[in-house]
C-alpha positions in Angstrom: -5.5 0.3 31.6 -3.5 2.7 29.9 -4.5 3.3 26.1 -1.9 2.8 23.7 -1.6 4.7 20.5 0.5 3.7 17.5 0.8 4.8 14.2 1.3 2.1 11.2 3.5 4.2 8.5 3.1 3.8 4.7 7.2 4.0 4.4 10.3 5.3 5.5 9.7 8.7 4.0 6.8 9.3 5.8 8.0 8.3 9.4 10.7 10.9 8.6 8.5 13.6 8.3 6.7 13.0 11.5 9.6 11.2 14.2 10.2 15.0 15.3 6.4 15.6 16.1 4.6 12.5 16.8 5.3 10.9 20.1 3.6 7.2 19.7 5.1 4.4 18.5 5.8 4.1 14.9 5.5 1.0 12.6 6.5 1.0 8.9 4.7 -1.1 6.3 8.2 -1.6 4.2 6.2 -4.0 1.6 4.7 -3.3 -2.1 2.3 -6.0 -1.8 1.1 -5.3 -5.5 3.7 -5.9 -7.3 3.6 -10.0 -6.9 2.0 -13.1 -7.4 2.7 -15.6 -4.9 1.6 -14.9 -0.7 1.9 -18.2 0.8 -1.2 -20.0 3.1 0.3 -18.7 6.3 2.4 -16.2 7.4 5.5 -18.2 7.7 5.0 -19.1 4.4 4.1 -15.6 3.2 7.2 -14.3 4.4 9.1 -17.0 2.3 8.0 -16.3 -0.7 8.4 -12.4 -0.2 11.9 -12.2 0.5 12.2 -14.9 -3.0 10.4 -11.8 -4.5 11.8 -8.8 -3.4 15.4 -10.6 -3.5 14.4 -9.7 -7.3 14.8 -6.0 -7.1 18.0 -4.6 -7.9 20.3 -4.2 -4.8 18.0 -6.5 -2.4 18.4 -9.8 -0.8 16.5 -12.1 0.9 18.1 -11.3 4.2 17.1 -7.6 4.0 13.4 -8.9 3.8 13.8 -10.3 7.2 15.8 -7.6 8.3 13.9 -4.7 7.6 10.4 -5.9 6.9 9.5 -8.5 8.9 10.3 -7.4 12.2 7.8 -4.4 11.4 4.6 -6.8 10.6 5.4 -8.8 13.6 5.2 -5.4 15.4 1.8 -5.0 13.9 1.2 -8.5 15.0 2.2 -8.0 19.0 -0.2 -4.8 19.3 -2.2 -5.4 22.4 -5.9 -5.6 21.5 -6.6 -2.4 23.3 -4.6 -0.3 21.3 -5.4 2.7 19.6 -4.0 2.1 15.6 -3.8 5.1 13.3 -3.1 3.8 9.9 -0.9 6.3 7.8 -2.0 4.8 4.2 -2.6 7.0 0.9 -5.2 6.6 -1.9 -3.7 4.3 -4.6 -3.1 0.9 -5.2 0.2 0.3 -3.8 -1.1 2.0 -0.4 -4.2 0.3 -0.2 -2.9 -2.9 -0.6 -0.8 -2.7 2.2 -3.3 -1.2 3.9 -5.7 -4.2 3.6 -3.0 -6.5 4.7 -2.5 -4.2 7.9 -6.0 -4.1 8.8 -6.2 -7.9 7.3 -3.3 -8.9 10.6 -5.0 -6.5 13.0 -8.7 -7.9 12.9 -6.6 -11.3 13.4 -5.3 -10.3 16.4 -8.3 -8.5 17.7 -7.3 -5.2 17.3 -10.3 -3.1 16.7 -10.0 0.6 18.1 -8.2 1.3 14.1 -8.4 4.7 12.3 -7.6 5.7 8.4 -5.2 8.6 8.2 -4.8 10.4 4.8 -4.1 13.3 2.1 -7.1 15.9 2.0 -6.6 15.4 -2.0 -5.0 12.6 -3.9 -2.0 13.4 -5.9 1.2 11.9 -7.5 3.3 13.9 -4.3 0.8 12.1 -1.5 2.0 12.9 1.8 5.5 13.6 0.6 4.1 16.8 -0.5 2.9 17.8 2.9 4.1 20.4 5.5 3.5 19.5 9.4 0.5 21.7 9.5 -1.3 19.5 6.7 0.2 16.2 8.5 -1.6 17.4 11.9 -4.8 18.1 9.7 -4.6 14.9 8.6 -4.4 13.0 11.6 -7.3 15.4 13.3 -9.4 14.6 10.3 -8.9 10.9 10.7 -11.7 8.6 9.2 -13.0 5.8 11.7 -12.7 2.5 10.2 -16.2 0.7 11.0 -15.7 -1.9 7.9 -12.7 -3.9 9.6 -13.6 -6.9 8.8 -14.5 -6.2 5.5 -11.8 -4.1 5.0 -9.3 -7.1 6.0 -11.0 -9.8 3.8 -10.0 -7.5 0.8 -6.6 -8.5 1.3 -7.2 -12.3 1.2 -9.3 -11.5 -2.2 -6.4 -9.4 -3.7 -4.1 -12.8 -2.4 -6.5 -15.3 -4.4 -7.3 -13.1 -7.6 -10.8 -12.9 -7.3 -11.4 -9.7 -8.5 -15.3 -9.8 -9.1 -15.3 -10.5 -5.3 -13.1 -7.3 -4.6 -15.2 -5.4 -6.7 -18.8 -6.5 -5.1 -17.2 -5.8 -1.7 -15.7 -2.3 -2.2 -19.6 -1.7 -3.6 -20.7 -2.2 -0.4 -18.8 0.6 1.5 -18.6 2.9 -1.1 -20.6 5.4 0.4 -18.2 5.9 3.3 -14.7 5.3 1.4 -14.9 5.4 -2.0 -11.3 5.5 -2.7 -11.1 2.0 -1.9 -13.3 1.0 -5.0 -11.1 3.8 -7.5 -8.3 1.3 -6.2 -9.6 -1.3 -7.0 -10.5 -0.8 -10.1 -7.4 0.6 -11.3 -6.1 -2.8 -9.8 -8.1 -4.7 -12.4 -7.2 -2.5 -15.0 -3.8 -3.1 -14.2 -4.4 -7.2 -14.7 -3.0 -8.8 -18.4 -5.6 -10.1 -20.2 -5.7 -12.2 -24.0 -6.5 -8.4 -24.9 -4.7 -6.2 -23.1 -1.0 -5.8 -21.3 -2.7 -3.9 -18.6 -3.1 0.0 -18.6 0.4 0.4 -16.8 2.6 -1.6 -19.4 0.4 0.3 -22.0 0.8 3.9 -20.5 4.5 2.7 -20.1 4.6 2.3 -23.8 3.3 5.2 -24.9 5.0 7.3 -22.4 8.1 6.0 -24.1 7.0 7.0 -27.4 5.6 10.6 -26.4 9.1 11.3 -25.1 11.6 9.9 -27.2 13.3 8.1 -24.8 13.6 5.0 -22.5 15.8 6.5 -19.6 14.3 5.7 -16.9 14.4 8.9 -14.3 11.7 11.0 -16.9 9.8 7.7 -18.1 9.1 7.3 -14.2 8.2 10.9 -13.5 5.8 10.9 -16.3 4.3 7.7 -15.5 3.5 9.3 -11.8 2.2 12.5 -13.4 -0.3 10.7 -15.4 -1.5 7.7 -13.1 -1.3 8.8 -9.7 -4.0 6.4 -8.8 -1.0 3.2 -9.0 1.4 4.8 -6.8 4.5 2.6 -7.8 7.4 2.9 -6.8 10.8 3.2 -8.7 11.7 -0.7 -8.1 8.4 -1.8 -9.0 8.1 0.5 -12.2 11.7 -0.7 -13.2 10.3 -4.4 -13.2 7.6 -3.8 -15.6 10.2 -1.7 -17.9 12.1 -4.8 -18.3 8.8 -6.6 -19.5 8.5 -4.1 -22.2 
């Protein structure tokens, strides 16, 4: 039986920098699985109350989710249980959630032959700041994913909020990735409390403040520069503006 070799995309951007060169099939992740609060008990469900959500960003209706999105994670779905799965997915929160999901729906489906591709170095640029040469390092430098399991029931912790159980698990593995714990732990920094807004609605503020101005294009840059480790995107950031 012939192998087959995918690679699952952390976005759009990405799966332009490497259509040209990579010859496998390609899957994009189009989700921001962070920014949320509501994931349904299936995926039927799920998929409901995601379009609801991102039918909240600016410019975006629920049809698009089901247009652009869903047919992708049913892609991940159909992968034949042979398959060969590179995972394109950064170091921050918004890439390891959608990460866990992905490796949440492939242990599902049986899919266990899975590899973690990703930047040398963490930075606010991840792989949009990388050449071919550095993409093809990458990839050789892939990290076998022996946790799968584990790996996947992070996602259905993240879905129920129970954070001191994300926390103990990451523990466990955090010899062979410990990105996963820095994650998650800017994840629960990122949580409201009765004490706190949360270190991004904080940063937010004082970013504000330290430039003089609310405009959103340099209040977004600098919020990149100084917390890499969230890597939110312009809709998501925009959403938490409006709560300040």
């Amino acid at each position: 039986m012939t192998q087959k070799t995918v690679h699952i995309l952390n976005g759009d951007a990405l799966k332009s920098q490497v259509e040209d060169w990579l010859t496998d099939e390609l899957i994009v992740a189009r989700e921001c699985l962070v920014d949320g609060d509501e994931y349904g008990d299936d995926l039927d469900s799920f998929y409901q109350f995601r379009a609801k959500f991102i039918s909240q960003y600016e410019g975006y209706e629920e049809e698009d989710y089901f247009e652009k999105t869903v047919p992708e994670i049913e892609k991940i779905r159909r992968l034949p249980q042979h398959a060969e799965v590179n995972l394109w997915f950064e170091d921050d929160v918004f890439c390891q959630v959608n990460f866990w999901f992905c490796v949440h729906l492939l242990n599902q489906n049986g899919v266990h032959n899975l590899w973690l591709v990703r930047p040398e170095e963490h930075t606010q640029y991840g792989f949009g700041g990388l050449q071919q040469p550095e993409l093809e390092m990458a990839l050789n430098n892939r990290l076998k994913l022996d946790h799968q399991k584990e790996i996947a029931s992070l996602w259905e912790m993240f879905k129920t909020k129970g954070v001191d159980h994300l926390n103990k698990m990451a523990v466990l593995f955090n010899d062979e990735y410990p990105f996963i714990l820095n994650a998650i732990n800017a994840y629960i920094r990122s949580i409201p409390t009765k004490d706190s807004r949360g270190e991004p609605l904080i940063l937010l503020t004082q970013i504000i403040k330290d430039l003089k101005t609310q405009e959103f294009a340099p209040v977004f840059r600098e919020f990149c520069k100084r917390a890499p480790i969230y890597g939110y995107g312009d809709l998501h950031l925009k959403r938490l503006l409006d709560n300040i």
